[in-house]
Backbone as CSV, one residue per row, in Angstrom:
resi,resn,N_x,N_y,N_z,CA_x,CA_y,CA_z,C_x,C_y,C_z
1,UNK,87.810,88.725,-25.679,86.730,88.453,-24.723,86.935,87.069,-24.097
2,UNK,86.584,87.255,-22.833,86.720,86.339,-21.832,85.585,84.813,-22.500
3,UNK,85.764,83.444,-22.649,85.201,82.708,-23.089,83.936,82.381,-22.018
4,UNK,82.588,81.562,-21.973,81.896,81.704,-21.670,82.149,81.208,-19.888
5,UNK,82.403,79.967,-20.335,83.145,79.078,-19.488,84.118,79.715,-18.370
6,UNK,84.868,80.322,-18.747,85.757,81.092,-17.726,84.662,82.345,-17.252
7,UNK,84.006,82.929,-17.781,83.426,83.853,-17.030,82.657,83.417,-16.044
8,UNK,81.806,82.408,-16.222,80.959,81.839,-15.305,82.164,81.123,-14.308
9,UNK,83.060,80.346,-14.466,83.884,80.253,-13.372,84.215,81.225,-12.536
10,UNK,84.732,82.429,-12.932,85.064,83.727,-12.578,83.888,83.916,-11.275
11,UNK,82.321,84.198,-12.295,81.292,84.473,-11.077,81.336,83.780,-9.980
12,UNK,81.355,82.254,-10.459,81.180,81.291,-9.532,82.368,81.261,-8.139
13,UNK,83.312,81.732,-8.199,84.282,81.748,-7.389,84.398,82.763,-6.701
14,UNK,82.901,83.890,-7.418,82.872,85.542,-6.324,81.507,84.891,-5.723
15,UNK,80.669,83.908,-5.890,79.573,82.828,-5.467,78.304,83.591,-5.774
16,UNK,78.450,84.355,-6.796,77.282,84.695,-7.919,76.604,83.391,-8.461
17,UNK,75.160,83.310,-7.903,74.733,82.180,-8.507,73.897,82.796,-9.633
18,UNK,73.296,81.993,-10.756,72.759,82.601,-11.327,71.999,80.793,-12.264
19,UNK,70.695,81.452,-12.476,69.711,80.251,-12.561,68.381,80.597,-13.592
20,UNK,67.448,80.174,-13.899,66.419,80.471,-14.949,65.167,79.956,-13.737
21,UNK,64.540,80.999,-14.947,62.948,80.903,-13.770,61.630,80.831,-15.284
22,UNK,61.819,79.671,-15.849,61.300,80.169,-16.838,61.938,80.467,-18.074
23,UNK,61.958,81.260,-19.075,62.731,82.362,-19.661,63.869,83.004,-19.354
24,UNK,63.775,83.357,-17.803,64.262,84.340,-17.534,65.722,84.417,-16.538
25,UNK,66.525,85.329,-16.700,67.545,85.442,-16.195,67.648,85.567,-14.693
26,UNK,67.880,84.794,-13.212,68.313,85.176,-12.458,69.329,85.212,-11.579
27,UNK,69.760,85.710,-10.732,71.048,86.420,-10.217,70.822,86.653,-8.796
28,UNK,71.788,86.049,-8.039,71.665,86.478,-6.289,73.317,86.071,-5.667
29,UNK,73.996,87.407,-5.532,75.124,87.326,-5.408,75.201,88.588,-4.524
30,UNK,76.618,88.413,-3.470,76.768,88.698,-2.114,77.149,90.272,-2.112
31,UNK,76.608,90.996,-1.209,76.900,92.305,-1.273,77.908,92.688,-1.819
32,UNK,78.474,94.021,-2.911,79.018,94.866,-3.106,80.124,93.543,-4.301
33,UNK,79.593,92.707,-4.329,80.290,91.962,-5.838,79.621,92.329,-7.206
34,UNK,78.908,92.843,-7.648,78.291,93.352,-8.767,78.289,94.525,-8.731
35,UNK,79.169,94.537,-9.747,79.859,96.434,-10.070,79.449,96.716,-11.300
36,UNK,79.456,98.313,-11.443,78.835,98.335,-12.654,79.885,97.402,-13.805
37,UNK,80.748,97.296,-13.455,81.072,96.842,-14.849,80.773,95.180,-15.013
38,UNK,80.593,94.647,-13.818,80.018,92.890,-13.534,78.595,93.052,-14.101
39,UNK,77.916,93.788,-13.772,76.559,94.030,-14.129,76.171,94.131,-15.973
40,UNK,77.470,95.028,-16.494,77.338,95.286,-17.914,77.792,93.391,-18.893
41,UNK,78.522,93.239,-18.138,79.073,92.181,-18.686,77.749,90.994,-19.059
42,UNK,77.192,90.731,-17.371,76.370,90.306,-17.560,74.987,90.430,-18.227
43,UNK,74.902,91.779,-18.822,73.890,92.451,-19.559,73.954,92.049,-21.410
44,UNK,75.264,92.287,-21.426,75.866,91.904,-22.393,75.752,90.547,-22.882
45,UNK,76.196,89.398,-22.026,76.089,88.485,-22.252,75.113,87.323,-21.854
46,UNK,73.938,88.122,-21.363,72.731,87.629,-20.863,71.501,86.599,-21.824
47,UNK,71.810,86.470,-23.100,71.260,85.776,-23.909,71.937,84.421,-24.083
48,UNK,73.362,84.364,-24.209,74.438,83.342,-24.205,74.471,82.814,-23.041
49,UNK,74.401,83.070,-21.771,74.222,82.823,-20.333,72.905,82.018,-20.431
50,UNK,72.073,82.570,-20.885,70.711,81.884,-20.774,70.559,80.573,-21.337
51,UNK,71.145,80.410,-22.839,71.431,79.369,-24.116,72.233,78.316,-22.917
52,UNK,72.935,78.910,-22.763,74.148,77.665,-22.056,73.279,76.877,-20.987
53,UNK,72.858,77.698,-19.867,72.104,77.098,-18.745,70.847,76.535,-19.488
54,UNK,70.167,76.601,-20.348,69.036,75.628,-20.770,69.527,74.408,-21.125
55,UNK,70.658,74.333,-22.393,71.139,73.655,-22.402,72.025,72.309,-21.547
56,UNK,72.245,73.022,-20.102,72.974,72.209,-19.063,71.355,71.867,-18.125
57,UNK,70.527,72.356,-18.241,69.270,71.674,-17.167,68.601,70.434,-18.443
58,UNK,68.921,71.060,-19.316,68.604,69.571,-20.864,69.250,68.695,-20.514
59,UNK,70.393,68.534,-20.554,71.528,67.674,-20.123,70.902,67.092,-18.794
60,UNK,70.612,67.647,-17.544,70.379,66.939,-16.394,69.566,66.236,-16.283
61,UNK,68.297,67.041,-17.315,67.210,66.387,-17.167,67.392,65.127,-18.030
62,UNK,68.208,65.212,-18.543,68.217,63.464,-19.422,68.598,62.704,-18.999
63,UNK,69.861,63.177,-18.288,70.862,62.047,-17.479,69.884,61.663,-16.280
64,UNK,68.800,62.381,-15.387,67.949,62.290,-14.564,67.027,61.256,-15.412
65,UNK,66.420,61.292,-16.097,65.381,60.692,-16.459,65.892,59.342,-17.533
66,UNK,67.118,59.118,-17.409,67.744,57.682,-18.544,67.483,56.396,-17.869
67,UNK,66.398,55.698,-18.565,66.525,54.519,-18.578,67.630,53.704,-17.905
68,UNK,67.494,53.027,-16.556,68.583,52.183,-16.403,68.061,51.171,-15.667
69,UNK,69.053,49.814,-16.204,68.467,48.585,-15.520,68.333,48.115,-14.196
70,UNK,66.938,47.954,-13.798,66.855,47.645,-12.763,67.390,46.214,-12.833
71,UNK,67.759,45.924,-10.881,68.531,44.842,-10.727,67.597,43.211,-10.347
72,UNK,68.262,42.500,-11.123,67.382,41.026,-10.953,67.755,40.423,-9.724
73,UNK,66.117,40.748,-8.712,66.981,40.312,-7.516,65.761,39.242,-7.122
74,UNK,64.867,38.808,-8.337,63.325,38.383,-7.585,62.425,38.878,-7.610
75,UNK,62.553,40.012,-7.582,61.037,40.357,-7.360,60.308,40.987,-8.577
76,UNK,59.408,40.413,-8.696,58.526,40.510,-10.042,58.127,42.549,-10.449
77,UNK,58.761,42.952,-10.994,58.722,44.491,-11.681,57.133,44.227,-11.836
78,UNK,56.980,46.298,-11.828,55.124,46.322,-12.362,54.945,46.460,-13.997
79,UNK,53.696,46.419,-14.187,53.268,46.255,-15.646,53.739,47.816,-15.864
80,UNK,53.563,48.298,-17.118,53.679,49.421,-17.698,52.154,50.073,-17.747
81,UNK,51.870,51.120,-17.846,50.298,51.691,-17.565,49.842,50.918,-19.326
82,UNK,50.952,51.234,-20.246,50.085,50.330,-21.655,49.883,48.660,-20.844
83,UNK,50.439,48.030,-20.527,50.405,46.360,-20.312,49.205,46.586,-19.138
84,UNK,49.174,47.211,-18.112,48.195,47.798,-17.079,46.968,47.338,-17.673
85,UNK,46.709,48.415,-18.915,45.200,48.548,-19.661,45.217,47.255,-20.347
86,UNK,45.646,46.634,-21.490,46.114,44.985,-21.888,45.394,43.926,-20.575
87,UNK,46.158,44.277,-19.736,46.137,43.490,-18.563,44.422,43.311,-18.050
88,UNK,44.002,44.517,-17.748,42.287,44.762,-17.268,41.605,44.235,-18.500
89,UNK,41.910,44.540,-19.870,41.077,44.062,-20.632,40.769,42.341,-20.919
90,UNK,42.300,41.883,-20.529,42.409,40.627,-20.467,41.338,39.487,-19.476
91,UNK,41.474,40.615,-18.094,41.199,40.020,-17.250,39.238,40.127,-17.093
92,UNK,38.846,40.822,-17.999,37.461,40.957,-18.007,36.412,40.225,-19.219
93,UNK,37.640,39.340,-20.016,37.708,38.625,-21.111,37.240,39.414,-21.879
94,UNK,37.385,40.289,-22.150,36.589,40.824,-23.591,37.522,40.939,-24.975
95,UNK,38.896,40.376,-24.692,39.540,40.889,-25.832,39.538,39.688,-26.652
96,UNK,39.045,38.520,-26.627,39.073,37.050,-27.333,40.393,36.975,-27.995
97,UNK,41.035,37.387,-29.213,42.071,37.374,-30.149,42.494,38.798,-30.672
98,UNK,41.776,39.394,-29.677,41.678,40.830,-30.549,42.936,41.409,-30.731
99,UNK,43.745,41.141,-30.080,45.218,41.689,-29.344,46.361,40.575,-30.112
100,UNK,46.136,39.959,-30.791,46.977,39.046,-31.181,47.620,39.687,-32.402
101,UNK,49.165,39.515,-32.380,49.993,40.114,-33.583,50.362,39.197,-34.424
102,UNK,49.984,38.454,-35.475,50.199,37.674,-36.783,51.652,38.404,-37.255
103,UNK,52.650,37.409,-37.515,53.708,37.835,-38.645,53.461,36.411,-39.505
104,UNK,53.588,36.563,-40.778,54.206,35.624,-41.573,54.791,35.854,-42.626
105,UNK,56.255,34.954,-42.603,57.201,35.032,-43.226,57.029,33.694,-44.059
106,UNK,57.314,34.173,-45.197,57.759,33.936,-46.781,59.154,33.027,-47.121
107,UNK,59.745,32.095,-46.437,60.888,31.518,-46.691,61.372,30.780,-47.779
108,UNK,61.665,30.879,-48.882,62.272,30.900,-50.186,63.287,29.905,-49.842
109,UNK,63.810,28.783,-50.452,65.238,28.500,-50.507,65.620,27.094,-49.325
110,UNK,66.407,26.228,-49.644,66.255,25.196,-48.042,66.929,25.549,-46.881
111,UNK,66.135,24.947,-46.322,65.637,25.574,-45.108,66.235,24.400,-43.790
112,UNK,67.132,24.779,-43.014,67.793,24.208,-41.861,66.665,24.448,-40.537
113,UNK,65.839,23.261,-40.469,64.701,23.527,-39.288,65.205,23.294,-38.049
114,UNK,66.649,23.216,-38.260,67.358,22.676,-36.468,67.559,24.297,-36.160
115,UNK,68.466,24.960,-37.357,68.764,26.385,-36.959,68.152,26.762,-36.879
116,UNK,66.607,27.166,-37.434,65.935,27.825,-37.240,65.020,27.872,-36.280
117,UNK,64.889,26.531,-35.459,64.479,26.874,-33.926,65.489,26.858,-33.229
118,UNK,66.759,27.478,-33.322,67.338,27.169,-32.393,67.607,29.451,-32.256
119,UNK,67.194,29.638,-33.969,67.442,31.086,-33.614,66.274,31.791,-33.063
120,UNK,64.381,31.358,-33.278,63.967,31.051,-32.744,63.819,31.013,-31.299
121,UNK,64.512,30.571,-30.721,65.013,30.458,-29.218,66.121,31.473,-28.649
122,UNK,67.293,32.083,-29.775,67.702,32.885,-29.250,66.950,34.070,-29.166
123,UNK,65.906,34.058,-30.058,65.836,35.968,-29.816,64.442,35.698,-28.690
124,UNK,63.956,34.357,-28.325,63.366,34.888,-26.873,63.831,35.271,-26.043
125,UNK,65.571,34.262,-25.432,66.530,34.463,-24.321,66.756,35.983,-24.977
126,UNK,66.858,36.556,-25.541,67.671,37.949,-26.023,66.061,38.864,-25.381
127,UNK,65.133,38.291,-25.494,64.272,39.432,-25.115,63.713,39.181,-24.361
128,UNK,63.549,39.370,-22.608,62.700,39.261,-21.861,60.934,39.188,-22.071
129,UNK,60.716,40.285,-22.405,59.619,39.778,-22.854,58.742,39.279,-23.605
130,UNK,59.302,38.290,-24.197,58.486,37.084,-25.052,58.708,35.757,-24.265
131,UNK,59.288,36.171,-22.681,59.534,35.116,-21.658,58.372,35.454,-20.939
132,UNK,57.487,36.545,-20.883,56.956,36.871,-19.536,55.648,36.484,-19.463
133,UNK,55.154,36.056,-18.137,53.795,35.345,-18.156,53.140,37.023,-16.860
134,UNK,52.414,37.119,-16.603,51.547,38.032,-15.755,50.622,37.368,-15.148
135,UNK,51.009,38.050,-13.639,49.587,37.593,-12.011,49.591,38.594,-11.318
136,UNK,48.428,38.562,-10.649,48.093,39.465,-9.606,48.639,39.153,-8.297
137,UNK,49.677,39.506,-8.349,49.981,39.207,-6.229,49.366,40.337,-5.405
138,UNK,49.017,40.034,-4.315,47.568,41.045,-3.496,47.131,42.259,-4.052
139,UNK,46.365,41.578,-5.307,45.757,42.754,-6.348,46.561,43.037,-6.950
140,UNK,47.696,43.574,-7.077,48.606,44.207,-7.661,48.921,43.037,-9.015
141,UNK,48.974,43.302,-10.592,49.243,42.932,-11.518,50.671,43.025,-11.755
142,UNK,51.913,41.989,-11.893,52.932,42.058,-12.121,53.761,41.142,-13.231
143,UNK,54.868,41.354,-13.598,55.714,40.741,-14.764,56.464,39.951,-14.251
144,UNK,56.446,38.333,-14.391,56.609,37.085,-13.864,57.856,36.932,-14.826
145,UNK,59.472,37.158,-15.084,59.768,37.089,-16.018,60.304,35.642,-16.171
146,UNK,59.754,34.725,-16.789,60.722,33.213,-16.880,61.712,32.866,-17.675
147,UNK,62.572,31.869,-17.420,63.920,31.288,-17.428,63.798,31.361,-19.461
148,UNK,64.983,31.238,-19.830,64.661,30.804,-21.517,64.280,29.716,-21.584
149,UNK,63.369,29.491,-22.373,62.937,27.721,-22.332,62.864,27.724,-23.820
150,UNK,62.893,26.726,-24.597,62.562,26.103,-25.925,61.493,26.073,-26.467
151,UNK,61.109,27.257,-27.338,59.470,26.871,-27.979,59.778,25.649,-29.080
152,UNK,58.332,25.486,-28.527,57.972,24.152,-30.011,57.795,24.944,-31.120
153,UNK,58.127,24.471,-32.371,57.803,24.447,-33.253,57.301,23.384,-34.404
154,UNK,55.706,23.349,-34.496,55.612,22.213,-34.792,55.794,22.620,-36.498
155,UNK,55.508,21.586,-37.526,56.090,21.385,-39.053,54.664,20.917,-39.640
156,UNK,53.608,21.801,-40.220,52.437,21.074,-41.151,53.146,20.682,-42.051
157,UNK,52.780,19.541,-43.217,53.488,19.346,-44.741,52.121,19.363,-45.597
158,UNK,52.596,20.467,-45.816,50.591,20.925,-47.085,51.653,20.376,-48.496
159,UNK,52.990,19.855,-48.467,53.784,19.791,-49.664,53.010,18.627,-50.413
160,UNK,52.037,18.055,-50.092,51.421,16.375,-50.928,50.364,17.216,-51.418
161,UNK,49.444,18.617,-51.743,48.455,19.414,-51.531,48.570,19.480,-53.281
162,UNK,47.919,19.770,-54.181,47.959,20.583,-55.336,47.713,22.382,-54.587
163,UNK,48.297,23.091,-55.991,48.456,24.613,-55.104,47.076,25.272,-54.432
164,UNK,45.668,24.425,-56.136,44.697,25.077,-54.748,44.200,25.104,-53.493
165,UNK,44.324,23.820,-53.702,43.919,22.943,-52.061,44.966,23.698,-51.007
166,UNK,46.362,23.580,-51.278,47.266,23.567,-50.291,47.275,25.601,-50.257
167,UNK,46.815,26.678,-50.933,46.228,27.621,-50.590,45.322,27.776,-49.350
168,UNK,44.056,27.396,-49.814,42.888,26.955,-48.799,43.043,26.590,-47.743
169,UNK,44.237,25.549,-47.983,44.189,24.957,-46.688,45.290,25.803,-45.546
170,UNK,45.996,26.451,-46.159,47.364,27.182,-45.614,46.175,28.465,-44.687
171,UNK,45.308,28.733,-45.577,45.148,30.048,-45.367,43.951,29.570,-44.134
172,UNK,43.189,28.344,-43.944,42.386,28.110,-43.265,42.989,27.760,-41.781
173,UNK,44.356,27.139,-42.089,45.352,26.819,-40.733,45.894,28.156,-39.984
174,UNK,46.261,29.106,-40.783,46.807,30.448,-40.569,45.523,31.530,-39.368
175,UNK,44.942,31.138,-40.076,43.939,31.821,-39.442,43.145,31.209,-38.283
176,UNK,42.959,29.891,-38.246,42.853,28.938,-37.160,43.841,29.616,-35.881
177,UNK,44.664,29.173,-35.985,45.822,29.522,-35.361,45.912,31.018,-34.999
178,UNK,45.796,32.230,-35.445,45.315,33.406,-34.807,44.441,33.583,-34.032
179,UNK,43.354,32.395,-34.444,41.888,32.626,-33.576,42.363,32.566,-32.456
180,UNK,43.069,31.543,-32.041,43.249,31.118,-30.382,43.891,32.204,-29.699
181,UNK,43.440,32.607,-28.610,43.834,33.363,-27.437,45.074,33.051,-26.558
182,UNK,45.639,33.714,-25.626,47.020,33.680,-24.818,46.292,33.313,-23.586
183,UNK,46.448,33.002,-22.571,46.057,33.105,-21.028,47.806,33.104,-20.964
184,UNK,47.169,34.387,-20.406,48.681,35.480,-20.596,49.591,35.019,-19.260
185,UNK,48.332,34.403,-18.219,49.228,33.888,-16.828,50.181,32.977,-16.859
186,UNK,49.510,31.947,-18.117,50.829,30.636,-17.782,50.847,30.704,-19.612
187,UNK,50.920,31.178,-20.357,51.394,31.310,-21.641,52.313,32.144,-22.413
188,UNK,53.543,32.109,-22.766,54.277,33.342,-22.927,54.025,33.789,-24.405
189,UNK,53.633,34.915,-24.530,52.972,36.152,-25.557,53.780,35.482,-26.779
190,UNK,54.305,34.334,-27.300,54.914,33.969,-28.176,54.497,32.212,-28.708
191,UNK,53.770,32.315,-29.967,54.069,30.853,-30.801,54.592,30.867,-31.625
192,UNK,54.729,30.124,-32.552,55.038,29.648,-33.934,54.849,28.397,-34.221
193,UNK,54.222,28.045,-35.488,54.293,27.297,-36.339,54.975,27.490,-37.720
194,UNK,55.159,26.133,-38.490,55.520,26.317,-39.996,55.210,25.193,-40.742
195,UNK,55.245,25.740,-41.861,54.331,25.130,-42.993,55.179,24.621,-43.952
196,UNK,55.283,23.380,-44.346,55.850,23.147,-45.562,55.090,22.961,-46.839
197,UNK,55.162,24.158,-47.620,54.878,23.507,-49.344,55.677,22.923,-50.158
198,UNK,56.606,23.142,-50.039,57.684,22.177,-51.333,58.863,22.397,-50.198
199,UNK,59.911,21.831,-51.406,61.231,21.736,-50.602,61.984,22.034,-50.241
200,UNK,61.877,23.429,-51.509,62.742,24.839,-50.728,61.168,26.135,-50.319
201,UNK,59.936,25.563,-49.807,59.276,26.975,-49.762,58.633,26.477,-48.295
202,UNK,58.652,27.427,-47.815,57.940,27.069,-46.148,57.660,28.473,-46.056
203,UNK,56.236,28.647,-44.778,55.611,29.693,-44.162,56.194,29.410,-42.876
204,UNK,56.890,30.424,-42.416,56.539,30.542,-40.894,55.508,31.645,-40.558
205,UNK,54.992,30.780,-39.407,53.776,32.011,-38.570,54.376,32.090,-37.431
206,UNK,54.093,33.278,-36.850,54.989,34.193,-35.486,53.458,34.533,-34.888
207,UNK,53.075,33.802,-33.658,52.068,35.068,-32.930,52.227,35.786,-31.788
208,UNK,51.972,36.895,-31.664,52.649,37.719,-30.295,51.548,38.400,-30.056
209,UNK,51.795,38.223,-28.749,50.584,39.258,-27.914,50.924,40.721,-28.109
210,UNK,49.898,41.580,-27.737,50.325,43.128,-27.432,50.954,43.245,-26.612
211,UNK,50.713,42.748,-25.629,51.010,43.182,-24.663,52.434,42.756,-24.426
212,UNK,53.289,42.126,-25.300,55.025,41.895,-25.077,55.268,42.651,-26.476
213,UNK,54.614,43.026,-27.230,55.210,43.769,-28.493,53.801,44.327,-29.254
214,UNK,54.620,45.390,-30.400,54.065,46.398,-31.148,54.114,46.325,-32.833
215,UNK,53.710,47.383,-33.604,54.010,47.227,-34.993,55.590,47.356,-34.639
216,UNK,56.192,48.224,-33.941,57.562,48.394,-34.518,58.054,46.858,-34.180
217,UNK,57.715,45.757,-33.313,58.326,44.703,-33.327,58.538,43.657,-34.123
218,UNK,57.526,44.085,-34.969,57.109,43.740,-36.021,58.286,43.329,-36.846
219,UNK,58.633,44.661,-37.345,59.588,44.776,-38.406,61.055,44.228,-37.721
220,UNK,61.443,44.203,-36.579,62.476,44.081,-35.829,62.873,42.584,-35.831
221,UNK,61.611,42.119,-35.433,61.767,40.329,-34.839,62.259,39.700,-36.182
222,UNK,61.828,40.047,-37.619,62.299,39.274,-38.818,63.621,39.475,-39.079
223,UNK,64.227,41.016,-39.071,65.249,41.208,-39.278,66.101,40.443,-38.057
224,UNK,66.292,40.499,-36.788,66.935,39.832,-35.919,66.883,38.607,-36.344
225,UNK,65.831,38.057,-36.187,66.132,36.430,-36.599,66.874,35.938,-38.286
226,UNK,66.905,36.598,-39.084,67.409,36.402,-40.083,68.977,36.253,-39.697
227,UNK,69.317,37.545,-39.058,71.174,37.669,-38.554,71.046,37.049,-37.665
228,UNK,70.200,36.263,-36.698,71.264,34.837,-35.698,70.948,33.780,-37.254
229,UNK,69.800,33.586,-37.722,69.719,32.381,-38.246,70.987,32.356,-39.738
230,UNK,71.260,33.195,-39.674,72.962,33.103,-40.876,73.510,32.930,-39.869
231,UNK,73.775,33.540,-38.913,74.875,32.941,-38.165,75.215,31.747,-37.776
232,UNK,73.918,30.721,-37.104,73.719,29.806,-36.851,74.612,29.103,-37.931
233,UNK,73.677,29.102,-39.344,74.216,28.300,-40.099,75.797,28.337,-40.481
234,UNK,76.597,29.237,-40.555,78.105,29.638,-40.347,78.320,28.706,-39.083
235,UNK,77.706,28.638,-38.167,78.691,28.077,-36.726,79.045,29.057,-35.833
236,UNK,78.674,30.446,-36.277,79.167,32.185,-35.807,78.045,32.506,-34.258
237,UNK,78.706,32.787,-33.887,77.994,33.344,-32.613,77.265,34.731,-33.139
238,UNK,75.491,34.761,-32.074,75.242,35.954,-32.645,75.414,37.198,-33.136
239,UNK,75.364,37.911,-34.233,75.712,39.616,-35.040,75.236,40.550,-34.021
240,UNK,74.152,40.323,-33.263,73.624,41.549,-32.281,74.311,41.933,-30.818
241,UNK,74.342,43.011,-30.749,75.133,43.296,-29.178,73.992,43.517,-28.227
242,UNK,74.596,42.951,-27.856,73.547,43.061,-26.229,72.394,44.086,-25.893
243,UNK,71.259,43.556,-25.616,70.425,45.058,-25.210,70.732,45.691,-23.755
244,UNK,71.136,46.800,-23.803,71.199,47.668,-22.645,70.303,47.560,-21.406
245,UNK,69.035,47.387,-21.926,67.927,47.603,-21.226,66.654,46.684,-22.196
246,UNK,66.094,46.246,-20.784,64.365,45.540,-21.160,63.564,46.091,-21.071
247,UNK,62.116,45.149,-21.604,60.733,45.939,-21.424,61.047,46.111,-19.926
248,UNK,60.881,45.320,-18.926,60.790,45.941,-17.354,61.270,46.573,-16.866
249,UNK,62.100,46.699,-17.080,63.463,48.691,-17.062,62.726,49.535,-17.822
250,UNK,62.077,49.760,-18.898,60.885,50.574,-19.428,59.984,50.637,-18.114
251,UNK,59.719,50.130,-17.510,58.077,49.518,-17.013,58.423,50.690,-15.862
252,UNK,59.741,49.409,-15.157,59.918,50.525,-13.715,60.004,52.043,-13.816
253,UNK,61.109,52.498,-15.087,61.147,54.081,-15.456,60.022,54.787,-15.364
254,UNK,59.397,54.389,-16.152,57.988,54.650,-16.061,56.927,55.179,-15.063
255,UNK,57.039,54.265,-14.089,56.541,54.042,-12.731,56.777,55.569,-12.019
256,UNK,58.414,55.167,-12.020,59.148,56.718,-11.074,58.975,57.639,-11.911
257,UNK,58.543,57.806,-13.489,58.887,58.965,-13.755,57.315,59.739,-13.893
258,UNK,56.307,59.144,-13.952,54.888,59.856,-13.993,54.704,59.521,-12.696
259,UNK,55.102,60.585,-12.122,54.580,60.397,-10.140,54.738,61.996,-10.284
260,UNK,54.424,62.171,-9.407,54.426,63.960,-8.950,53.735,65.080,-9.456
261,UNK,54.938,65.923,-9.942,54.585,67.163,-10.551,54.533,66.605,-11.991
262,UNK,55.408,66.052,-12.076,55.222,65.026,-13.829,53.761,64.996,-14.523
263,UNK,53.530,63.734,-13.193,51.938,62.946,-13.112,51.294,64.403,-13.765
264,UNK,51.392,65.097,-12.417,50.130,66.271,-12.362,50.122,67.227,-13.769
265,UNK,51.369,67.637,-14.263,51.205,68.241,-15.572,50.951,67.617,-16.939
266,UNK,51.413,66.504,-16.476,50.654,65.480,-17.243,48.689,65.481,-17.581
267,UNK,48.434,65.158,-16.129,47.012,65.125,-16.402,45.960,66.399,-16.394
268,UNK,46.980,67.420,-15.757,46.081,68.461,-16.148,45.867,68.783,-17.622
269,UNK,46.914,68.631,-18.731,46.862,68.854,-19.949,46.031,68.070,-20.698
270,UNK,45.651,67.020,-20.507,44.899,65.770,-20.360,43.346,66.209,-20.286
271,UNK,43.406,66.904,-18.975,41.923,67.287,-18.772,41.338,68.423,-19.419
272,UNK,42.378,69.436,-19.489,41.867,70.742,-20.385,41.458,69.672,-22.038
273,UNK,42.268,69.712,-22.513,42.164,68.940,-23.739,40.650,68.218,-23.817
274,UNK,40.395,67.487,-22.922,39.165,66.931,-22.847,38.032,67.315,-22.251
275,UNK,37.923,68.449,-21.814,37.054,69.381,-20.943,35.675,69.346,-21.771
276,UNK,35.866,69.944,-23.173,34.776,69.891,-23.361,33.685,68.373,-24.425
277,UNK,34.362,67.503,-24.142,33.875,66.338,-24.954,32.787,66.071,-24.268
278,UNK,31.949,65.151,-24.660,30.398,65.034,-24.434,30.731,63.370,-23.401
279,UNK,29.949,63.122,-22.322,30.401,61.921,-21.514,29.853,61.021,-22.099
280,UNK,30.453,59.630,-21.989,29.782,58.705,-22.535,28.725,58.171,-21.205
């Protein structure tokens, strides 16, 4: 038996097209080329025909819909519909701290405070958005992305403290420091401080907005900074390869890809789903 591949070449060269509607098998090819025995073949092999072509509109539709970087030419990319909602809530003040992401890390062992703001600093340049500040240009809310710049990191020493005091007091600074809010326009979604208790034990605190990161960043930002900050200390250029793509290549995809028929099957499913809930 003829392999799948060659048969469909075969059709294709008598200009038998043949396509899915759905489920279903169709066929529109030029007078008196489908003989009974073209017809059986294709009867025959009408399930495998079908498998293959789903499989190749899978394929298109991915390569159609892949993420790719838009080009840095100036002009400020749009928010994402999540940063969108972030954004309105921001702007109506109601979110005070609500949105603020706390990490703190546990650092054991001595501690190189040159490398460690300096890795610190790489994984902002490595990630656009823990650079990005947000404005409205004529109404429109957009992603301002800025240059790498150097966060501070300032150094408490709770190390002169006995452990209860310097508890209390760790835990009263920690939380201080969450309280405060972003003004997300001229502040980039990123601080840190650190704490010294003794000589090999320090806290770092990480705060990040939502709106430049998530739980999964969570887990990400410690592990990254651990592999530049060994590296650092080696003299080694960073372990990570390059990201392909940013949050604002998310943002724009985004944009183009819920428009249309997308949008619309999108929100009709949306609305059935919610049809019968009670209004607020």
């Amino acid at each position: 038996m003829k392999t799948l591949e060659k048969f469909l070449d075969e059709l294709a060269s008598q200009d038998v097209k043949l396509w899915l509607e759905g489920q279903r098998l169709r066929c529109n090819a030029p007078e008196g080329v489908l003989t009974s025995e073209l017809r059986t073949q294709l009867s025959n092999r009408k399930q495998e025909i079908i498998t293959f072509l789903q499989q190749a509109n899978l394929k298109r539709e991915l390569k159609e819909n892949l993420i790719k970087p838009i080009e840095r030419n100036g002009n400020p990319p749009p928010l994402s519909f999540a940063q969108q909602r972030l954004w309105f809530i921001e702007k109506m003040a109601l979110s005070g701290n609500a949105y603020n992401m706390p990490l703190t890390l546990n650092l054991v062992g001595k501690l190189d405070y040159v490398a460690l703001q300096k890795s610190l600093n790489q994984i902002i340049t490595r990630h656009e958005t823990l650079r990005t500040t947000f404005s409205e240009i004529n109404g429109t809310p957009l992603q301002i992305i800025q240059s790498p710049f150097e966060l501070e990191l300032p150094i408490i020493d709770l190390s002169g403290l006995i452990p209860s005091e310097q508890t209390t007091k760790l835990q009263q600074l920690l939380q201080q420091e969450n309280e405060l809010s972003f003004n997300l326009e001229v502040d980039p979604p990123i601080r840190a401080q650190l704490f010294k208790l003794g000589t090999t034990e320090h806290i770092l605190q990480i705060i990040l907005h939502h709106i430049a990161s998530d739980g999964w960043s969570l887990t990400v930002l410690p592990k990254e900074l651990s592999a530049i900050y060994t590296a650092t200390l080696e003299e080694k250029p960073s372990p990570l390869p390059s990201l392909p793509i940013q949050y604002a290549d998310f943002a724009v995809w985004q944009k183009n890809y819920l428009q249309g028929e997308t949008l619309e099957t999108q929100l009709s499913y949306w609305k059935q789903k919610l049809l019968d809930l009670p209004q607020l």
